[in-house]
Steps between C-alpha positions, in 0.01 A plus 500: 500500500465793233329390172735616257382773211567424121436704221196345284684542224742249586183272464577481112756221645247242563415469163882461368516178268796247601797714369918417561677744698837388459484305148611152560896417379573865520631742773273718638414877309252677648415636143453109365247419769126435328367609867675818467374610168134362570503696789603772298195490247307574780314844509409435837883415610646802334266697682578355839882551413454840350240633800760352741817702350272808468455504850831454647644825469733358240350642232345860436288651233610854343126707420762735225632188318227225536755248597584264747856515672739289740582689795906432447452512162832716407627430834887367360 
């Protein structure tokens, strides 16, 4: 069997406190969950998220603006 690859930077997870991802009595919003937003404080997650998108082909720089831009972005 083939040892799956992870991004280190995913490693950041083994150090997240005991947080609620669904906050108990409540229905479930992804923007409530303490997981979510810990996660997000994470230099090392937004990197891994950011690297990832940058390399999809979803995204493409523009060297005359300086800016980042969806590929459908415009596309109505």
């Amino acid at each position: 069997m083939k040892r799956k690859i992870r991004s280190k930077n995913l490693e950041i997870a083994k150090r997240m406190p005991p947080l609620s991802h669904t906050i108990p009595g409540r229905p479930f919003e992804i923007k409530q969950s303490e997981v979510v937003k810990w996660l997000l404080n994470q230099p090392d997650i937004l990197n891994y998220i950011w690297n990832n998108i940058k390399n999809s082909e979803d995204v493409f720089y523009n060297p005359d603006t300086g800016k980042w831009q969806g590929v459908d972005y415009g596309d109505d």
